[in-house]
N, C-alpha and C positions, 0 to 999 in steps of 0.2 A: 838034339841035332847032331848030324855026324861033317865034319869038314874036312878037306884035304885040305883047306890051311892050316891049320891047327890040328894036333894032335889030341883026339877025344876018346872018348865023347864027350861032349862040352851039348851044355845047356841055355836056353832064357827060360823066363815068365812073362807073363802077361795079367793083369788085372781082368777080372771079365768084361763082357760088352757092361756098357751102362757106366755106373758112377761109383766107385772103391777109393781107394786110396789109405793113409795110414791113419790109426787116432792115438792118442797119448793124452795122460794126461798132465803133461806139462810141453810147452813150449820153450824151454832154459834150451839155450844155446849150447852149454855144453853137452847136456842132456842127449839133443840131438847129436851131436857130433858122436858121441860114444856108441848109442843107438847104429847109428848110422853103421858106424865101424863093426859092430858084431856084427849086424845084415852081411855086408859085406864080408867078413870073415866066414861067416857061415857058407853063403852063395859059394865061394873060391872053395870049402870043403866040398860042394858035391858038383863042382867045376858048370855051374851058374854064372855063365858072363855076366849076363845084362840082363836088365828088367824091364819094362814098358809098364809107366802109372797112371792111370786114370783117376783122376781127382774128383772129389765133390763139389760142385759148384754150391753148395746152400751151407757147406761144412764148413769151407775154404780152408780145407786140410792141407794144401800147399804149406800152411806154417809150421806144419808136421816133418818137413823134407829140410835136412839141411844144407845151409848154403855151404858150395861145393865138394860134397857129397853126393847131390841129386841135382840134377840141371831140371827146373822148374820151368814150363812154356806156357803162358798166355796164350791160348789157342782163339777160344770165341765167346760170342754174348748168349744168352739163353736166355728164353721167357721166362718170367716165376708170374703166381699172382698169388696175394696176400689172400689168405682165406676168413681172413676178420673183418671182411667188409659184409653189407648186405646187398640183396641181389640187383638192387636198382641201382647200390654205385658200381657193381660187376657189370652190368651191361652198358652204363653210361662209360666205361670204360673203356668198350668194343670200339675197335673202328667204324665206321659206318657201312663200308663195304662188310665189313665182318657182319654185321647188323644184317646187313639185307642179305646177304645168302643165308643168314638165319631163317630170316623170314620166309624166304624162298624154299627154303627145306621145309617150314610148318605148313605152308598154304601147300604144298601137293602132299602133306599127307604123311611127312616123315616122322616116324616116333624113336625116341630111343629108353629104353630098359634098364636099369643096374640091376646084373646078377652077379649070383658067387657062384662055385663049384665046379666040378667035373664036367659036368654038361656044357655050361655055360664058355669054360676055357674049350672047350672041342671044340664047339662052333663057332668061334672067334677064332682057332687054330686055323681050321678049315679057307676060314675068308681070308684071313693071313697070309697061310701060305699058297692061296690062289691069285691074290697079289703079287707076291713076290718073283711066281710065274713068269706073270704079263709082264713085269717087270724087268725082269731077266736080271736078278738081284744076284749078288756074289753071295759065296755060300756060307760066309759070318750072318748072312742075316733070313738064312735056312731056318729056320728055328723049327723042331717038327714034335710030334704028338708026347715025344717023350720029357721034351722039354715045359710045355704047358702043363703036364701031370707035374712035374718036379713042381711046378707055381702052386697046383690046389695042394700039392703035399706041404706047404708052409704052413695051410689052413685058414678058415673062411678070411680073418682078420685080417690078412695079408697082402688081399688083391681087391677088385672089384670089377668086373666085366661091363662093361656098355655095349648094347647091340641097337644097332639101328635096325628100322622095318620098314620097308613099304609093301602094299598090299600083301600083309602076311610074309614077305621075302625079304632075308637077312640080304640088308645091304653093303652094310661095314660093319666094324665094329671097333673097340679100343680098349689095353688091356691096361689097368692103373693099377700099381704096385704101391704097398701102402706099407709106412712103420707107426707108429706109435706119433710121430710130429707130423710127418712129411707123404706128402703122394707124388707117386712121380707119375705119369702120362707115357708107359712104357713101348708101348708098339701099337699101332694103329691101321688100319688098311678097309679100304673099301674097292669094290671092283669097276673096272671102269665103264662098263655097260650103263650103270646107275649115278655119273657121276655128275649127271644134269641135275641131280635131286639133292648138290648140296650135303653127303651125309658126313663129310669130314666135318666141318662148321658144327651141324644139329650135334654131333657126338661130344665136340670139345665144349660146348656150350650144356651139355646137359651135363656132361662131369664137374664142370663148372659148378651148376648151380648145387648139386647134389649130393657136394664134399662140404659146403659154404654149411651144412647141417650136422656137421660132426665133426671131434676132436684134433681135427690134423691144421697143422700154421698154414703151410704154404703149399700149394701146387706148381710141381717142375714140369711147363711144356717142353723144356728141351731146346735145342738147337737149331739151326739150319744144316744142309747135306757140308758146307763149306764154312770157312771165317767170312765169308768176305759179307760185309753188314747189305748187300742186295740180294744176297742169295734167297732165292725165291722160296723156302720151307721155312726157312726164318720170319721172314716178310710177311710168310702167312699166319706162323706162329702167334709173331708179335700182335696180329688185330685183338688179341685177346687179352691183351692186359701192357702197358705201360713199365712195367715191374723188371729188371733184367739182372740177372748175376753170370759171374765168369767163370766160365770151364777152362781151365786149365789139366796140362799132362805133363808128367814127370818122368826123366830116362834117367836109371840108375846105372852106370858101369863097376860091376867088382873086379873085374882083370881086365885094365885097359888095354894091355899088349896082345890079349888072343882078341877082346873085340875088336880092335885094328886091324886083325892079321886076319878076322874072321872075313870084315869089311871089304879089305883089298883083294882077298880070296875070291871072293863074289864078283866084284867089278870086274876082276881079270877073266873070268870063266862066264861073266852074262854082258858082254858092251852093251848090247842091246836092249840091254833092263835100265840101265843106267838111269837116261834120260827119266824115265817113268818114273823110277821107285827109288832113283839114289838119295831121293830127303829121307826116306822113310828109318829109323832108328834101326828098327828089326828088316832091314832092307835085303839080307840075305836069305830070307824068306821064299823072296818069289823066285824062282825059279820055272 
C-alpha cells in the first residue's frame, strides 16, 4: 500500500478467504509473547503494519495469539456436525423443515453426485460463478477457472465435488475441501431458475451422508452472511445439525503509530466512507 499519511511504502496481510490462523506447539505464555514479538519485529523490517486473522473455528487457535499482542474478536456461531454418528441419528437431527425440502428435492427428481477432479471442479466453477453473477457478489468472492485448477492441483484427496441434476441439468452444486480429520463445506451455489427444486438442502444432505463413510471427524458448514444469530444463511445452516463452534478473528498491529496515522489518513481524505467501513480493521482499503 502506498499512503500520503505515512511515509512508504508501508504494507498489510491478510489470511486467505476461509479459515487460517497460527499453530504452535505450545500454548506457554511466555512462549507466545516472545513469538509474538519477533512477528512483529519482522513485519516493522519490511514495514508491515498490520495483519487481519482469520481463525479456525474446530482448531480454536485463538489460544495461539497472545494476549495483548493480538486483539482476539468473538465474531460468530457456525454449524459443525459430528461425523461419528449414523445416518438415522444425522437426519433425526435435521430440522423438520430441513427434512421436508429434502424430500421435496427427492419427489421431483433431484439427484446429487460426489466427484473428484478437473472436470468435475469446472463444472461446479461454471454454476459458481454463474451465481455470483445473479448475485451481484463483491469480487472476494469471484473465484474464477484459475482458482478451482489451484484446488484439483492439491489432488484427488483434497476435495470432493457434489453436483446436483435434474432432468440431466446441473443445478448446483458444492465444493468440500478435505484434510486428513476435517471437511469443510467450502463454496456452494445453485442458480435461481431451479430453486423451486430445493437443490441447496439435497446437496448438504448428500455430503452429509457421504462423509458419515470415511475417515474425517467433523464437517464445517460454516456461518451465516452476519453475527447476528437470525441471520438467515445461518438459520438455514443450522437445520442440519445441532452441533455449533466459534469463529473468531484476530488484528495484529506491529507499528501502532503509522497504523494510526494510516487510519486518520483515510478518514480525513474518504468522510463519506466513514459511516460504512470505519469498523473495518483494514478500513483504509476502500477507497
Amino acid at each position: 500500500m502506498n499512503s500520503k499519511a505515512v511515509d512508504g511504502p508501508l504494507f498489510d496481510f491478510e489470511t486467505p478467504y476461509g479459515y487460517g490462523g497460527p499453530l504452535a506447539t505450545s500454548d506457554n505464555a511466555v512462549f507466545l509473547d516472545d513469538a509474538w514479538a519477533e512477528i512483529g519485529e519482522a513485519c516493522r523490517a519490511q514495514n508491515i503494519v498490520c495483519g487481519f486473522i482469520r481463525l479456525h473455528p474446530l482448531l480454536d487457535n485463538h489460544r495461539f495469539c497472545a494476549a495483548g499482542a493480538v486483539d482476539v474478536v468473538t465474531d460468530r456461531q457456525t454449524v459443525v456436525l459430528s461425523l461419528n454418528k449414523d445416518k438415522a441419528r444425522v437426519w433425526d437431527d435435521y430440522t423438520s423443515s430441513t427434512r421436508g425440502k429434502i424430500r421435496k428435492a427427492q419427489r421431483a427428481g433431484v439427484t446429487v453426485t460426489a466427484e473428484i477432479g478437473d472436470r468435475a471442479l469446472s463444472t461446479f466453477g461454471e454454476t459458481y460463478q454463474a451465481h455470483m453473477a445473479e448475485l451481484g457478489a463483491r469480487d472476494e468472492y469471484l473465484f474464477n477457472s484459475t482458482y478451482f485448477q489451484a484446488i484439483g492441483a492439491l489432488g484427488d484427496n483434497a476435495h470432493r465435488v457434489y453436483l446436483a441434476r435434474h432432468a440431466g441439468q446441473v443445478v448446483g452444486g458444492a465444493l468440500v475441501l478435505l484434510s486428513r480429520r476435517l471437511a469443510h463445506y467450502h463454496l456452494s451455489s445453485s442458480l435461481r431458475a431451479h430453486a423451486n427444486l430445493a437443490p441447496n438442502n439435497m446437496l448438504r444432505h448428500a455430503a452429509a451422508m457421504d462423509l458419515l463413510d470415511g475417515p474425517w471427524e467433523t464437517l464445517h458448514f460454516g456461518g451465516g452472511r452476519t453475527s447476528d444469530p437470525s441471520d438467515s444463511l445461518f438459520k438455514f445452516k443450522a437445520g442440519y445439525s445441532p452441533e455449533r463452534a466459534t469463529f473468531r478473528f484476530a488484528k495484529f498491529v506491529a507499528d501502532r503509530p503509522a497504523y494510526e496515522a494510516l487510519c486518520h489518513g483515510w478518514a480525513k481524505a474518504n468522510p463519506g466512507l466513514s459511516e460504512k467501513f470505519g469498523s473495518h480493521f483494514l478500513k483504509y482499503r476502500y477507497v
